[in-house]
FISEVEX-147366 format. One record per residue: chain; residue number from 1; x, y negated, z of N, C-alpha, C in turn. Coordinates in Angstrom, 1 decimal. Example, Ala and Ser with C-alpha at 12.3 -4.5 7.8 and 13.67 -1.06 7.14 Angstrom:
<rs>
R  chain    n      nx      ny      nz     cax     cay     caz      cx      cy      cz
R      A    1    13.2     5.7     7.8    12.3     4.5     7.8    13.2     3.3     7.8
R      A    2    12.8     2.2     7.1    13.7     1.1     7.1    12.9     0.0     7.9
</rs>
This chain:
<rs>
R  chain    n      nx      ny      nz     cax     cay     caz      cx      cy      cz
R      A    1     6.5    -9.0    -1.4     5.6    -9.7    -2.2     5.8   -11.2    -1.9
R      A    2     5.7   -11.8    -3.1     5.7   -13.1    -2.4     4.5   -14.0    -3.6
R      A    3     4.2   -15.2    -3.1     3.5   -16.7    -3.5     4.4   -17.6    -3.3
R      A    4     4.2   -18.6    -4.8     4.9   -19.5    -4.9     3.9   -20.6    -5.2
R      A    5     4.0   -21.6    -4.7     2.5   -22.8    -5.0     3.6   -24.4    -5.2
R      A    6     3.0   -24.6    -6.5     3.9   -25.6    -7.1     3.0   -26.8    -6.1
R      A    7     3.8   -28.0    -6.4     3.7   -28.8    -5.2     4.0   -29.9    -6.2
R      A    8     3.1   -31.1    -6.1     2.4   -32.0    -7.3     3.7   -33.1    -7.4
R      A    9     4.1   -33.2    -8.4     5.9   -34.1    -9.0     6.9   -33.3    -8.3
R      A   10     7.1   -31.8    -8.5     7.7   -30.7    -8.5     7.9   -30.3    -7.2
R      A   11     8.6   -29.5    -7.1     9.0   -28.5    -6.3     7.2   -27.4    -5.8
R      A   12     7.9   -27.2    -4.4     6.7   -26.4    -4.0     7.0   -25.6    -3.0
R      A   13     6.6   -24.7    -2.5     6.3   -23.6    -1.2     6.3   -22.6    -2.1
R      A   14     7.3   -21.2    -0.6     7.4   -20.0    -1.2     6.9   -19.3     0.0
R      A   15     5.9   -18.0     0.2     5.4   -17.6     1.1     5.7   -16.2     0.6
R      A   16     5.7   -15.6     2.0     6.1   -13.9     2.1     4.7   -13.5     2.1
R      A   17     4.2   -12.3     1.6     3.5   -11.1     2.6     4.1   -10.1     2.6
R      A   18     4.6    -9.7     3.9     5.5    -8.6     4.1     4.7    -7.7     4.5
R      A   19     5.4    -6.6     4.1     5.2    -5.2     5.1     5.2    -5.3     6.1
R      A   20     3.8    -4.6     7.3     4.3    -4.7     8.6     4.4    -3.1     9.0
R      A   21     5.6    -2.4     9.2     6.3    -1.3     9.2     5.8    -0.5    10.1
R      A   22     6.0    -1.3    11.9     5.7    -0.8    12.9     4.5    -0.7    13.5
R      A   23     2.9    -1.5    12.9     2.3    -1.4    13.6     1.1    -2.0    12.5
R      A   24     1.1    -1.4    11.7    -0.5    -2.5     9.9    -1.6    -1.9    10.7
R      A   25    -2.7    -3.2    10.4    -3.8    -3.1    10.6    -4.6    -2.3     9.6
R      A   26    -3.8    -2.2     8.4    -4.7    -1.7     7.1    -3.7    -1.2     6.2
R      A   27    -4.2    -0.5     5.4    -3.0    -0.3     4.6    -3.9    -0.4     2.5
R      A   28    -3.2    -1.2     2.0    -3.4    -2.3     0.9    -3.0    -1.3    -0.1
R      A   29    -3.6    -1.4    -1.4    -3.3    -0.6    -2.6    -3.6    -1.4    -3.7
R      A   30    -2.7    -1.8    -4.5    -2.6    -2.9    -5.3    -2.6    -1.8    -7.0
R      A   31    -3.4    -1.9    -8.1    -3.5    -1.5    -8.8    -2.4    -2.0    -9.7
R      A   32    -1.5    -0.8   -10.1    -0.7    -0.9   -11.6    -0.8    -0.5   -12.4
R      A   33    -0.3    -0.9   -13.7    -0.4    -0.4   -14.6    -1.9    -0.5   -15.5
R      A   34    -2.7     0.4   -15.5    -3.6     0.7   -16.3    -4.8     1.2   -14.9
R      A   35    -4.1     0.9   -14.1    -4.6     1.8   -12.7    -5.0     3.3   -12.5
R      A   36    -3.8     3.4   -13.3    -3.4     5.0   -12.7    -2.5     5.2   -11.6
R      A   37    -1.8     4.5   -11.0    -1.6     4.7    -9.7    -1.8     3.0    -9.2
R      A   38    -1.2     3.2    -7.9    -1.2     2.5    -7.0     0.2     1.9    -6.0
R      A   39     0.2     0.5    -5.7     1.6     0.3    -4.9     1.1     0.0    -3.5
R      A   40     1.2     0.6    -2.2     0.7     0.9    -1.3     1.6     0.2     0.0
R      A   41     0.8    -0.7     0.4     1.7    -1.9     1.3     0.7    -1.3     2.9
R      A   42     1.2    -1.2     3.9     1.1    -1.5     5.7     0.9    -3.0     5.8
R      A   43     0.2    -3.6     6.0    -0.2    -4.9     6.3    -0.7    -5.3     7.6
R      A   44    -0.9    -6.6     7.6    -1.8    -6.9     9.0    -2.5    -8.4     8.1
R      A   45    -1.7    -9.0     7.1    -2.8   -10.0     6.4    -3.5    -9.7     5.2
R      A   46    -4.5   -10.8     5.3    -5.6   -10.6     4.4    -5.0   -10.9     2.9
R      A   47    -5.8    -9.9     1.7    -5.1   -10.1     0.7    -7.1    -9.8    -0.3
R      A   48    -6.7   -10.7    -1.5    -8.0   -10.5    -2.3    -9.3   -11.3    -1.9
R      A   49    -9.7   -11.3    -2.6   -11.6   -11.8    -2.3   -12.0   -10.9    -2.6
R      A   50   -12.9   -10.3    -1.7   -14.1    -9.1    -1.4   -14.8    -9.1    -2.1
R      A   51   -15.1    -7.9    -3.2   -16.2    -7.8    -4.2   -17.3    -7.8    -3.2
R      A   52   -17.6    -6.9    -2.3   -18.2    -6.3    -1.4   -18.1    -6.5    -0.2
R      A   53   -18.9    -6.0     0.5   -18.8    -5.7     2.0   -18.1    -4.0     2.2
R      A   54   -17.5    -4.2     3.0   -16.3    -2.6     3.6   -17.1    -1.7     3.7
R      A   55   -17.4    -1.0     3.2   -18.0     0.6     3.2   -17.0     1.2     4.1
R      A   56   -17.9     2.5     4.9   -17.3     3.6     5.3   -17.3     4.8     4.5
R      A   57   -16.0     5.2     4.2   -15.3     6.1     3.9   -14.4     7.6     4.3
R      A   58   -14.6     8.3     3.8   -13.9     9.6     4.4   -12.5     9.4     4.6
R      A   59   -11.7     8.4     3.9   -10.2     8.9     3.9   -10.0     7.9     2.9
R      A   60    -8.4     7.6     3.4    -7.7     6.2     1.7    -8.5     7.0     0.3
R      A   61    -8.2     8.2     0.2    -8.3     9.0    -0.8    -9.5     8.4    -1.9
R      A   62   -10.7     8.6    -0.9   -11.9     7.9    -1.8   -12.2     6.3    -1.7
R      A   63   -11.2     5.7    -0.7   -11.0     4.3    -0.8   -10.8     3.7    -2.6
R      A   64    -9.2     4.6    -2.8    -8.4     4.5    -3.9    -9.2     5.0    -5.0
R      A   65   -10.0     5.9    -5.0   -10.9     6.1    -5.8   -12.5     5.3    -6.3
R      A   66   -12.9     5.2    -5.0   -14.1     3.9    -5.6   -13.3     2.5    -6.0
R      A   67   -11.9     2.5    -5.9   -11.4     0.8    -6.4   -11.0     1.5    -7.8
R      A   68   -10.6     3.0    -8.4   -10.2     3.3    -9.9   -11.5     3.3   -10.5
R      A   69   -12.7     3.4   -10.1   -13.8     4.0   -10.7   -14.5     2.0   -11.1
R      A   70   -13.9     1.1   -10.3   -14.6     0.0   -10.5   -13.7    -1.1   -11.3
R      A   71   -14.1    -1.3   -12.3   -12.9    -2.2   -13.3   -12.2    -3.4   -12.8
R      A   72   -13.3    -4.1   -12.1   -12.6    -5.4   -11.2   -11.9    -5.2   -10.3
R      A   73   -11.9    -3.8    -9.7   -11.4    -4.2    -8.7    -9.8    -3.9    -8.7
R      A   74    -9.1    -4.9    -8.0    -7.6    -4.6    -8.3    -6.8    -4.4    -7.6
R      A   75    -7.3    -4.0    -6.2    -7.0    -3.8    -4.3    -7.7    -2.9    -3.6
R      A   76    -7.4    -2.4    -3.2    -8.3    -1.8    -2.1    -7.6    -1.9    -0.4
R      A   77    -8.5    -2.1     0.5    -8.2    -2.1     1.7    -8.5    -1.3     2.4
R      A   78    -8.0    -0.5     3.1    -8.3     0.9     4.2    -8.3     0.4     5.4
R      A   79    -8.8     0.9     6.4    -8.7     0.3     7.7    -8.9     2.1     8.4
R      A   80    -8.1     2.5     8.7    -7.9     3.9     9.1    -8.5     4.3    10.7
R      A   81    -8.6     2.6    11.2    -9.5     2.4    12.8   -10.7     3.3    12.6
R      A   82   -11.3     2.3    11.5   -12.8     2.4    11.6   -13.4     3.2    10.1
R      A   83   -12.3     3.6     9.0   -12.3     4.0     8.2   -13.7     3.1     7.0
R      A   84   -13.0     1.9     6.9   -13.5     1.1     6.1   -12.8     0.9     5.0
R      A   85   -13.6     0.5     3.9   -12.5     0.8     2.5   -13.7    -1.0     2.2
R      A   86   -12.4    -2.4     1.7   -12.7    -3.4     1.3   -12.3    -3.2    -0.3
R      A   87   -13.1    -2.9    -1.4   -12.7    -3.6    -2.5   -12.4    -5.0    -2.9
R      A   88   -11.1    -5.2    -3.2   -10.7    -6.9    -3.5   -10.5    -6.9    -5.0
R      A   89   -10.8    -8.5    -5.5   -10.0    -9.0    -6.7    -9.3    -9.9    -6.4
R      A   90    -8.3   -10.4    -7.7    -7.1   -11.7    -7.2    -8.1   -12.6    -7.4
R      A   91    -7.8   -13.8    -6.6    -8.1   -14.9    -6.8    -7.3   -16.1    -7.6
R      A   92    -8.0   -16.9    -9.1    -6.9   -17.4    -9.8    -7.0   -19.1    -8.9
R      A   93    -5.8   -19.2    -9.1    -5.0   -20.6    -8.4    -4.3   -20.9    -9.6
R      A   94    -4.6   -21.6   -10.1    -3.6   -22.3   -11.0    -2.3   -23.4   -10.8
R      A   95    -2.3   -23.4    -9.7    -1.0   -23.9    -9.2     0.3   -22.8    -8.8
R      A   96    -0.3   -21.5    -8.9     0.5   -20.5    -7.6     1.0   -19.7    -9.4
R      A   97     2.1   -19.0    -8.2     2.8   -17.9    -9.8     3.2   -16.4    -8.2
R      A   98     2.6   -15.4    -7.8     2.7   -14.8    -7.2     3.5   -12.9    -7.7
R      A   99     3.9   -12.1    -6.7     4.5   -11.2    -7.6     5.2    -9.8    -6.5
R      A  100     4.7    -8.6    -7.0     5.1    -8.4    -6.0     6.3    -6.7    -6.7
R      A  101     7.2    -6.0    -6.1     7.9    -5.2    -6.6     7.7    -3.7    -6.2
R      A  102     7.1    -3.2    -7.1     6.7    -1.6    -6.9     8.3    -1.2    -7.1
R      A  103     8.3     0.0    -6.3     9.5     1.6    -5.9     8.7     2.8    -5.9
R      A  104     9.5     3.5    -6.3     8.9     5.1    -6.5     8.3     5.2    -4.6
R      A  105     8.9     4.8    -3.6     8.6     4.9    -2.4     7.2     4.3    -1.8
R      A  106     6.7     3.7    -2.8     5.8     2.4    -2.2     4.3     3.0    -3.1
R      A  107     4.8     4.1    -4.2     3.2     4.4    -5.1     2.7     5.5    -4.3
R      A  108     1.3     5.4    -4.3     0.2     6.4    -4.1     0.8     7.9    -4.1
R      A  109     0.8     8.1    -5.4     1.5     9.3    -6.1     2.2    10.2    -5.1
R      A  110     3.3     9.1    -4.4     4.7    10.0    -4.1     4.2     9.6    -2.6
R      A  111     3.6     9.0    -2.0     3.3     8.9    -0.6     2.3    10.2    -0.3
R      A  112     1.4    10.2    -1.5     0.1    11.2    -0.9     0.1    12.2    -1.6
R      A  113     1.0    12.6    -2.5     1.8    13.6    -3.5     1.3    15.1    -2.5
</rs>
């Protein structure tokens, strides 16, 4: 995934949020499509503005499900520690052009299939 933030009489900054593979604090579910599924990132940084405060939850399962059942929301955040589920929306920047690349390996679907 990346951010790109234009920078005033051109150019600008390009920022990663990477996957963190070996060791996410949470794990991120970014709505596609129509939000019938989901693109499912290991993280350790913060991503979204919090509709809410983090509810506890049984499992990602009904994480990903209170974020399909709620129209704003376009993220969900799990925290599998303490089994907290953060509903997020994007926040608009009108300087930024951001973007990230879903794989069959990375959706809901085929991870929790």
């Amino acid at each position: 995934m990346y951010k790109f933030v234009s920078a005033a009489g051109g150019g600008g900054q390009c920022s990663l949020l990477s996957e963190e593979a070996s060791n996410p604090t949470h794990t991120v579910g970014f709505k596609i499509g129509n939000g019938d599924d989901y693109s499912v990132w290991g993280l350790t940084q913060a991503v979204g503005a919090a509709l809410a405060s983090p509810a506890v939850v049984a499992d990602e399962a009904a994480c990903k499900d209170a974020c399909s059942a709620a129209a704003e929301c376009e993220v969900y955040v799990f925290k599998s520690s303490d089994k907290t589920c953060t509903l997020t929306k994007s926040e608009l920047e009108e300087a930024s052009i951001s973007m990230f690349h879903v794989v069959g390996a990375k959706l809901y679907s085929d991870l929790h299939a």
